[in-house]
C-alpha positions as CSV (number, residue, x, y, z in Angstrom):
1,X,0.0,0.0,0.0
2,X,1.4,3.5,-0.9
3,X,1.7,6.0,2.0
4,X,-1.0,8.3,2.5
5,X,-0.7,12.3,2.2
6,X,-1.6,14.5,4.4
7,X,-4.1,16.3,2.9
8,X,-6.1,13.1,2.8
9,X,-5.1,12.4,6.6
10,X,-6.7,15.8,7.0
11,X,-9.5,14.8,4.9
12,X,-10.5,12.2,7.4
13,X,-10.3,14.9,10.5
14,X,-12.3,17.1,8.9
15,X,-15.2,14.8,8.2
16,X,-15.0,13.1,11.6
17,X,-15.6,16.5,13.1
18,X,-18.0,17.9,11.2
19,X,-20.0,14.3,10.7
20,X,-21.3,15.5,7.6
21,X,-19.1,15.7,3.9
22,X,-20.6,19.2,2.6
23,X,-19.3,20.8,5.9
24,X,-16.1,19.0,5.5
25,X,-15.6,20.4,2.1
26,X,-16.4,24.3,2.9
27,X,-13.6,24.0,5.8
28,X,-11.2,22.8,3.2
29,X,-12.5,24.2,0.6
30,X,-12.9,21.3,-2.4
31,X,-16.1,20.2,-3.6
32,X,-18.1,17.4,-1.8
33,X,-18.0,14.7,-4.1
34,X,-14.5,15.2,-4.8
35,X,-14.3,14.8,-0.7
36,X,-16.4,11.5,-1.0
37,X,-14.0,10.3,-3.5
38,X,-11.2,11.0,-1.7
39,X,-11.8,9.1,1.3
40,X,-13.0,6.2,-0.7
41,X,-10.0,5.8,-2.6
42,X,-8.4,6.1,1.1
43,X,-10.7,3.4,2.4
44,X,-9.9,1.3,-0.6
45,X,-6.5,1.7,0.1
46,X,-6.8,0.7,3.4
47,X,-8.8,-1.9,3.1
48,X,-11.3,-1.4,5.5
49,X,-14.4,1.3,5.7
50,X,-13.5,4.1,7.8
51,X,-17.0,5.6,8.0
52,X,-21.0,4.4,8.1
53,X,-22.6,6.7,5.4
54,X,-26.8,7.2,5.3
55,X,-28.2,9.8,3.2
56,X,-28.6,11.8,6.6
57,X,-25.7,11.1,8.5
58,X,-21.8,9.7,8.6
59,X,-20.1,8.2,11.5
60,X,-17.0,6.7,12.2
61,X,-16.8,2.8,11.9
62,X,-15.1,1.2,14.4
63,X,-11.7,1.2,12.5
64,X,-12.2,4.5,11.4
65,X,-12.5,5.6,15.6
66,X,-9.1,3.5,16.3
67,X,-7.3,5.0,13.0
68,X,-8.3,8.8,13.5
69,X,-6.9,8.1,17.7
70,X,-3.5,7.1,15.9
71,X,-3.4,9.7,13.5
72,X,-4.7,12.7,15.2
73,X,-2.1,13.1,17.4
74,X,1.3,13.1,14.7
75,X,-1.5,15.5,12.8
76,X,-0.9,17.8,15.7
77,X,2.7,17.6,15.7
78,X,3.3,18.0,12.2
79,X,0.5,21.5,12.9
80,X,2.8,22.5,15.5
81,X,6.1,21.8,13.6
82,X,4.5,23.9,10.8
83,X,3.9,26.6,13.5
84,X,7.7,27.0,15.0
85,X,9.0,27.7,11.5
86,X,6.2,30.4,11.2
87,X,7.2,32.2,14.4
88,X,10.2,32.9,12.3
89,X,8.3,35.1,9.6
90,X,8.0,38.7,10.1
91,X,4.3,38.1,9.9
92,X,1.9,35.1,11.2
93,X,0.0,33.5,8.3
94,X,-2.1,30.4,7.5
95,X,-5.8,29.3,8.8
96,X,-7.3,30.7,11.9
97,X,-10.4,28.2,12.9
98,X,-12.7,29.7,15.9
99,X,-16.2,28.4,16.6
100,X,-19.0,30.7,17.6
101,X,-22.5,30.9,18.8
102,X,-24.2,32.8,16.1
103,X,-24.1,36.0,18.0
104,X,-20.9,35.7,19.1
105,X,-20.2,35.7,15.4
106,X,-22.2,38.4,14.9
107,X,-20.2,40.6,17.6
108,X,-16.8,39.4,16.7
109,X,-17.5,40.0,12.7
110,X,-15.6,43.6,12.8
111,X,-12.7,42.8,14.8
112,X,-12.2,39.9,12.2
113,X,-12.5,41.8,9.5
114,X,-10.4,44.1,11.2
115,X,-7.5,41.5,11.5
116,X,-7.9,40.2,8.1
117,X,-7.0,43.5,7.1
118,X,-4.3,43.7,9.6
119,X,-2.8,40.5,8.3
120,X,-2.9,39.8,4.6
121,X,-1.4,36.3,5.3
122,X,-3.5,35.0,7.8
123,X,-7.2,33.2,6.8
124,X,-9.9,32.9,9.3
125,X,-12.8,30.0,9.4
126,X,-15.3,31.8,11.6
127,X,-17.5,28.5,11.8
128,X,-21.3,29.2,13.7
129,X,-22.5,26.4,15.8
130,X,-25.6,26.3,18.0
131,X,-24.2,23.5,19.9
132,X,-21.4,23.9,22.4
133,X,-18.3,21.6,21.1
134,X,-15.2,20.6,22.5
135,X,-13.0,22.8,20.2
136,X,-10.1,21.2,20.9
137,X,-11.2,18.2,20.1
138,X,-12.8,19.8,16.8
139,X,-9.8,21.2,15.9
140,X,-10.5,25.1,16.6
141,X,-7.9,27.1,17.8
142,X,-10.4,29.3,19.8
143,X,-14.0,29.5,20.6
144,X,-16.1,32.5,21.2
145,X,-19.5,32.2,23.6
146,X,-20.9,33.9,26.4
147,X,-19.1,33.8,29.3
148,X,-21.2,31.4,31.3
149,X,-21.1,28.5,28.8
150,X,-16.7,29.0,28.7
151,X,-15.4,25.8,29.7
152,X,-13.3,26.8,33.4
153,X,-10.4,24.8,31.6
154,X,-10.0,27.7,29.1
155,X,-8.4,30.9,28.9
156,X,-10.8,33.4,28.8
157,X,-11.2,37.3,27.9
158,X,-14.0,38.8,27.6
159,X,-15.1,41.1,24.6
160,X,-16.1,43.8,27.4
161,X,-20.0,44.4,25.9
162,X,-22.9,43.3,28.0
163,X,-25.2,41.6,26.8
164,X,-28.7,41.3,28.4
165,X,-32.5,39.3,27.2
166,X,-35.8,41.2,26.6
167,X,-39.6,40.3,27.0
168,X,-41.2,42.2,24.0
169,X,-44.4,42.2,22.4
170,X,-45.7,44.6,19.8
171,X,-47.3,47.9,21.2
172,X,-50.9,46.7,20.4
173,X,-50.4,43.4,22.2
174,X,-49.8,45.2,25.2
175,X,-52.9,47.1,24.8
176,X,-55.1,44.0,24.4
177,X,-53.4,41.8,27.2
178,X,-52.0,44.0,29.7
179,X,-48.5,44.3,30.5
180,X,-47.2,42.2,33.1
181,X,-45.2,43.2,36.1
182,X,-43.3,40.2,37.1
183,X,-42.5,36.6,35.7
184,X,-45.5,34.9,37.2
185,X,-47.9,37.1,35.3
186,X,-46.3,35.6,32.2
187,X,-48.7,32.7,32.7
188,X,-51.5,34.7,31.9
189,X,-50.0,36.0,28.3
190,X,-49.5,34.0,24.6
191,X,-45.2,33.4,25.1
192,X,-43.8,32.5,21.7
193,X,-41.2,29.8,22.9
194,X,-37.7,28.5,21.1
195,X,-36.6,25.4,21.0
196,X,-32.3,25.4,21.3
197,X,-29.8,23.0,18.4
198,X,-29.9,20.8,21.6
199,X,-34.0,20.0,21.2
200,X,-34.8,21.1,24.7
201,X,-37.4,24.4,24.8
202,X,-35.5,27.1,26.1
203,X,-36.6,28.5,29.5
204,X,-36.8,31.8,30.1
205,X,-34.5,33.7,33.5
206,X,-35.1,36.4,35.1
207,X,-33.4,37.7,38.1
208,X,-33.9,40.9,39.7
209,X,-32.7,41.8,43.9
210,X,-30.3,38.5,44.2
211,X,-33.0,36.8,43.4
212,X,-33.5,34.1,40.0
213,X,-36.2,32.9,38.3
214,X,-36.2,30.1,35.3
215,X,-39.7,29.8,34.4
216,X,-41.6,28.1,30.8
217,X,-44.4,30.4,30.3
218,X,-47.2,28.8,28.5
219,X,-47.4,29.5,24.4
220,X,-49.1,27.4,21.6
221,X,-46.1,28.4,19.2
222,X,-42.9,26.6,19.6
223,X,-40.2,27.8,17.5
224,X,-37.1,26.8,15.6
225,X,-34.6,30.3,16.0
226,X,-34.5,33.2,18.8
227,X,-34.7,35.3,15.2
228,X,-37.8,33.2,14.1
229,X,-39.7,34.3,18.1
230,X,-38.5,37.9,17.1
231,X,-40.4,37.9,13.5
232,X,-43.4,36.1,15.3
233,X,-43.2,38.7,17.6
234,X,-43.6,41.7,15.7
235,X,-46.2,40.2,13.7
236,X,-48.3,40.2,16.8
237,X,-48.5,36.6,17.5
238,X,-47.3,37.3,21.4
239,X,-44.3,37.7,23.3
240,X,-41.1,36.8,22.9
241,X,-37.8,36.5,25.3
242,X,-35.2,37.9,22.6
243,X,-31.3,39.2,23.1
244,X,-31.8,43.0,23.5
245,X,-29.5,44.1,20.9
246,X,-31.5,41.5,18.3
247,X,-34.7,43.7,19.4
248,X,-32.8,47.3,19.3
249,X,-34.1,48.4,16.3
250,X,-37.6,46.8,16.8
251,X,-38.0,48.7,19.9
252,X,-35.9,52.1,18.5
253,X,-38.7,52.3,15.5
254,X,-41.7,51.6,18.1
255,X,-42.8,48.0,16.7
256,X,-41.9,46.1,19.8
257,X,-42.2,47.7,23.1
258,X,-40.2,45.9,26.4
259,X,-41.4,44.7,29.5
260,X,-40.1,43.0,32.9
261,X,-36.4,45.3,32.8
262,X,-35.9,45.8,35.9
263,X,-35.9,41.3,36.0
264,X,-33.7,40.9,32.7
265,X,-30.3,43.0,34.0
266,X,-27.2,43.0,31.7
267,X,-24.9,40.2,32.1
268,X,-21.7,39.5,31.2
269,X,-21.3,38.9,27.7
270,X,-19.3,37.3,24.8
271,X,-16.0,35.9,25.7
272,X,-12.6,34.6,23.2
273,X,-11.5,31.3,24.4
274,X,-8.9,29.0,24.1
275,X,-6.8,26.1,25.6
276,X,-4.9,27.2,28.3
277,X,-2.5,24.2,28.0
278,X,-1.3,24.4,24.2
279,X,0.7,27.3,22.9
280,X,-1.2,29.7,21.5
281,X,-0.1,29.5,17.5
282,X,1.4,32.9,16.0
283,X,-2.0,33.8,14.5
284,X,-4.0,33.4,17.4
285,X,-1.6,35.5,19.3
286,X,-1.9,37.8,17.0
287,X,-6.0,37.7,16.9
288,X,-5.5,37.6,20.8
289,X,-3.7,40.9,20.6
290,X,-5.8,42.3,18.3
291,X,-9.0,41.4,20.1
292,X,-7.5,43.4,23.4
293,X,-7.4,46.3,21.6
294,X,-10.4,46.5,20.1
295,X,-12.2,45.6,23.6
296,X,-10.5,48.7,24.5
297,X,-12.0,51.6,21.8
């Protein structure tokens, strides 16, 4: 059997973490198919089938699990050998992978644009996921989430913007229903409710004199997206429990009006991330750096 290369060793990473070959193909950017061939000329090759393929799904087999354990690892080292002959350039360059909620993305967008800018060499895969991953074991070199989902095993730094939830309804809703004064008259009101990447129904918190409240106000509408419970919202169909800058201009222009504030306080909000036992490469010290000063205008 000839050897491998590497770019089909990181062929087989990329589809392991993502689980799926279209979002294997967009992170190294070559087209599906010509992903699909490529690991099945490696599994012919080889022998053996490295993955289960359905038309909804693709999973490790069981020598796929033992062969990406052995071949991870020298993928790291040969990453990492790659990055001590880049700490010699003048400049860092090569592919900056973070994962993101989709409003961490959202926040972080300028800065990265700003970086990009900053550092013609350097790519960045800014990579939304509802779900919270181990990015480590995804292959990201950072994450960015709110600061109470950051693993405690990870260097943190926060992006120093609060963020902080809303209860909002449109104007005329108010007038027909009333506007409620604390959580427990919720129960009394049409709540437009989400349901998170994990399938669970999203609760909504409130806290307000040391005190917090998680409750799941009553709705008939059950809802795919936070951004789907905001269109609902200011279509009339009831209220929604929204991030407040999602609902800024809503409430700026008068559509949406917002309830309960003195119970939805700001809270700290979207943090960078990464492992605090690896070596930060030379481009995410540099998106580090450039990240602190940003925080800082």
């Amino acid at each position: 059997m000839a050897g491998l290369a590497l770019h089909e060793l990181n062929a087989l990473v990329a589809v392991a973490a993502n689980r799926n070959f279209r979002a294997a193909a967009v992170e190294l950017g070559v087209s599906p198919s010509s992903l699909s061939h490529a690991i099945a000329a490696m599994e012919r090759r080889l022998g053996v089938r490295l993955f289960n393929r359905t038309t909804r799904s693709v999973s490790l087999t069981e020598a796929g699990e033992h062969f990406l354990a052995r071949v991870q690892p020298a993928l790291r080292e040969i990453a990492d050998a790659v990055e001590t002959v880049n700490r010699f350039r003048d400049t860092p360059a090569g592919l900056l992978r973070i994962n993101a909620s989709e409003g961490a993305a959202k926040r972080v967008l300028p800065t990265v644009m700003e970086f990009m800018a900053a550092y013609p060499d350097m790519r960045v895969d800014l990579v939304t996921d509802g779900r919270m991953i181990d990015i480590v074991a995804a292959g990201f070199d950072a994450g960015l989430r709110l600061a109470e989902a950051v693993p405690q095993d990870m260097v943190s730094l926060p992006m120093g913007i609060d963020e902080a939830f809303a209860v909002v309804a449109t104007p005329g809703y108010w007038e027909r229903h009333g506007v409620p004064h604390a959580p427990a008259d919720l129960f009394g009101h049409e709540c437009i409710r989400v349901r998170l990447p994990s399938g669970v129904i999203a609760r909504w918190e409130f806290e307000a004199q040391g005190e917090d409240i998680w409750i799941e106000p009553p709705g008939r509408m059950i809802l795919g997206s936070p951004d789907l419970g905001l269109l609902a919202a200011r279509a009339g169909a009831g209220i929604a429990y929204v991030n407040l800058n999602a609902a800024s201009e809503d409430l700026a222009a008068g559509r949406l009006a917002r309830v309960l504030i003195d119970w939805t306080p700001p809270f700290p909000g979207v943090c960078l991330y990464y492992p605090r036992q690896r070596l930060p490469s030379a481009g995410l010290r540099a998106f580090i750096g450039h990240f602190k000063s940003a925080r800082r205008r």
